[in-house]
N, C-alpha and C positions, 0 to 999 in steps of 0.2 A: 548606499551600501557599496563599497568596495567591491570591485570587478575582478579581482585579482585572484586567477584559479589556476595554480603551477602543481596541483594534486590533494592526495585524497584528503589531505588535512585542511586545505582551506574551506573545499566541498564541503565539511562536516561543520567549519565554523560558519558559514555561512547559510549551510539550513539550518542550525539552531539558533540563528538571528532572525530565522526567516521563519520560520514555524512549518513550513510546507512548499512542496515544490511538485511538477510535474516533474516524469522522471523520463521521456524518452527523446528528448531534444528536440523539441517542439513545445513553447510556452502555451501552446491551447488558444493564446488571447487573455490568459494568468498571468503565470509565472513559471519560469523554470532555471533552474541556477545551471543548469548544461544547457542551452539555449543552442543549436547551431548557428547564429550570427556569433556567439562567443569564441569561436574557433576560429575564425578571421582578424584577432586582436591579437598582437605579440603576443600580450602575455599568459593567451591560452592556446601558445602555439605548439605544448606539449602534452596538450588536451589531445587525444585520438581515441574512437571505438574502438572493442572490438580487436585490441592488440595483445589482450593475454596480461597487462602489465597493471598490479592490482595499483599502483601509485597513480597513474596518472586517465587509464579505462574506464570510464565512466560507467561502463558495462559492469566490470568488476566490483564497481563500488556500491550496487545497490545488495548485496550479500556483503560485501564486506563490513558497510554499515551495522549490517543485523548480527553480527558475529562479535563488533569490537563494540558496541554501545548497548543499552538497555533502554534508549529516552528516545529512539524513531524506528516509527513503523513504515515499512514497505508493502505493498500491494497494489491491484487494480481499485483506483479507490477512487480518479477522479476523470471523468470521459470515458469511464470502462476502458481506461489506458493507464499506466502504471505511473504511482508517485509514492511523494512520501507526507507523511506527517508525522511532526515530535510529539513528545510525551505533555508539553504545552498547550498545543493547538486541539492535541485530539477529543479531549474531551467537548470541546465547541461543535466538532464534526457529528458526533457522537450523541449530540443532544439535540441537532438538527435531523438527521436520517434514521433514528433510532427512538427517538420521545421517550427514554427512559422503558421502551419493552423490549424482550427479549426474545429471542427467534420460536419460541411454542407460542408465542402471544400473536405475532405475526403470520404463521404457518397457519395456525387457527382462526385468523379470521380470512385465510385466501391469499394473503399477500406475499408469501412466498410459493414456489414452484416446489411439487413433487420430487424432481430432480435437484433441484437444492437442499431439500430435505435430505436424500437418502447421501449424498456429501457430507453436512453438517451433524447428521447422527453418525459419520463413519469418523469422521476427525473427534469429535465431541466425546464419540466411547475408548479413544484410543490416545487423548495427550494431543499427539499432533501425528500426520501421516504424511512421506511422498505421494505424489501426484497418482503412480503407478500401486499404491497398496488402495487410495483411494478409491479410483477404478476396479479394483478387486474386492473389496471388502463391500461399496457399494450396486455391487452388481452389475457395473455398467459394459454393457456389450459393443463390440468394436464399432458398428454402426448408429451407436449411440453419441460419438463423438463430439459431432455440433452439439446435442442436447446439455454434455459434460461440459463442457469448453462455457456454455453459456451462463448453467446456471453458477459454476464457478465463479466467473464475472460477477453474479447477480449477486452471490455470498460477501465479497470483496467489496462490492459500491456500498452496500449497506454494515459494511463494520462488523459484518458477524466472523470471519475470516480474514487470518490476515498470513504472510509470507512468512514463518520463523526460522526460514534458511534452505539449506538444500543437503544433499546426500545423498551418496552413492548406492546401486542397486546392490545387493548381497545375492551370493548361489546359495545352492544346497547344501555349502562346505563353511558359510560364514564368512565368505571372501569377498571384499567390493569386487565389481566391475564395472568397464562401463561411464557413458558421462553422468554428471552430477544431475538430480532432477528435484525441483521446487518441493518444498516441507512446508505444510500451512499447519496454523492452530488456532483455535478461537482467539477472538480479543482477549474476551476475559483472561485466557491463559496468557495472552503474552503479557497483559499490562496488571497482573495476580501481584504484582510487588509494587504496587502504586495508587495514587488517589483518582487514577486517571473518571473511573466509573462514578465513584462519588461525587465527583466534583461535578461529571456530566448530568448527576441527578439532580443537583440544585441549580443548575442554569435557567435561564428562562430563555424561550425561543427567540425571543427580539434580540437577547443580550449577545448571545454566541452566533447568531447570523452577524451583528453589527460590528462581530470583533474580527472575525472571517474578512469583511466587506472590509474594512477596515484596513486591514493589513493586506489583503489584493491591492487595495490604491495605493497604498506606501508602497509596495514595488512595482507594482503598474499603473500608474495614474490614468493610462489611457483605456484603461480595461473597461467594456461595457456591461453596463448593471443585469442586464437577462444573462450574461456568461459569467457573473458572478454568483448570481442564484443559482445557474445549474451547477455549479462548481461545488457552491457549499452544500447543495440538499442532495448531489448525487443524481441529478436527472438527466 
């Protein structure tokens, strides 16, 4: 696969080649199409964070994604560190961390957190919510914050949550203010215009581990088989 990344267009054709990517410049021991070894190649020499400039900031581009395309998701979804995966892949992800049940199926037998819960029923009754209505609606109190911060994470590794953009705070008056702050909504709402679920329901667990596995070695051949598994199951 072609190295070649002069902004946000090649970015885009190269994770849908790829099916998935770490997102913070750091490949994990995966993969990551912003790699910081890639920033020391000519041709990703107008690669830079962190500059404001949505064409060539990589920073800019994990919202801009979700904004210009419908076929990749973004969230904390692999090392409890931010990546992405397409509308291809995700169903493989999805059939591995999720075995076809649904967050009351998992709540109720213990395996998710109290504090996940009152998240996922605040996002879940409302469409999709910012970060700060979240916090409000589920009750969470300022010293609460590690516990928010966490089971966040926890929502995101397991696919029940995922990033559907960001937006500005509103006053009293109806007026943004203010910087932009993360908008999550369930899976099922983001991927509502696709096969992506169905398809995860007919896989079989060996089939969608092997294709995961699979495709880590095609662009990392050197990648080792226990950070492969944790990769794909989310551990």
């Amino acid at each position: 696969m072609s190295k070649t990344l002069s902004g946000f267009d090649d970015f885009a054709r190269i994770l849908l080649a790829s099916g998935f990517s770490l997102g913070g410049g750091s490949d994990d021991g995966i993969f990551a199409i912003v790699d910081f070894d890639w920033l020391n190649v000519p041709l990703g020499s107008r690669i830079a964070w962190h500059t404001g400039d949505p064409e060539t900031d990589p920073w800019e581009w994990r919202i801009r994604v979700l904004r210009e395309r419908d076929d990749v998701a973004y969230a904390k979804c692999f090392f409890k560190k931010s990546g992405y995966i397409t509308q291809e892949f995700y169903p493989y992800f999805l059939a591995l961390r999720r075995a076809g049940r649904d967050f009351d199926d998992e709540y109720a037998d213990g395996l998710i957190s109290h504090q996940a819960k009152r998240i996922y029923d605040a996002v879940r009754g409302h469409g999709e919510l910012p970060l700060d209505e979240i916090k409000r609606i589920g009750g969470f109190a300022r010293e609460e914050k590690s516990r928010f911060d966490s089971a966040l994470t926890e929502l995101q590794m397991n696919l029940f949550l995922t990033i559907s953009g960001t937006r500005r705070r509103m006053n009293a008056m109806g007026l943004e203010y203010g910087w932009e702050t993360t908008v999550l909504c369930t899976a099922e709402q983001f991927w509502s215009k696709t096969d992506v679920f169905d398809r995860a329901a007919n896989l079989h667990e060996s089939d969608a581990y092997d294709a995961i596995r699979e495709r880590v070695l095609e662009l990392n051949p050197k990648a080792d088989e226990s950070k492969i598994r944790k990769f794909a199951y989310g551990e």
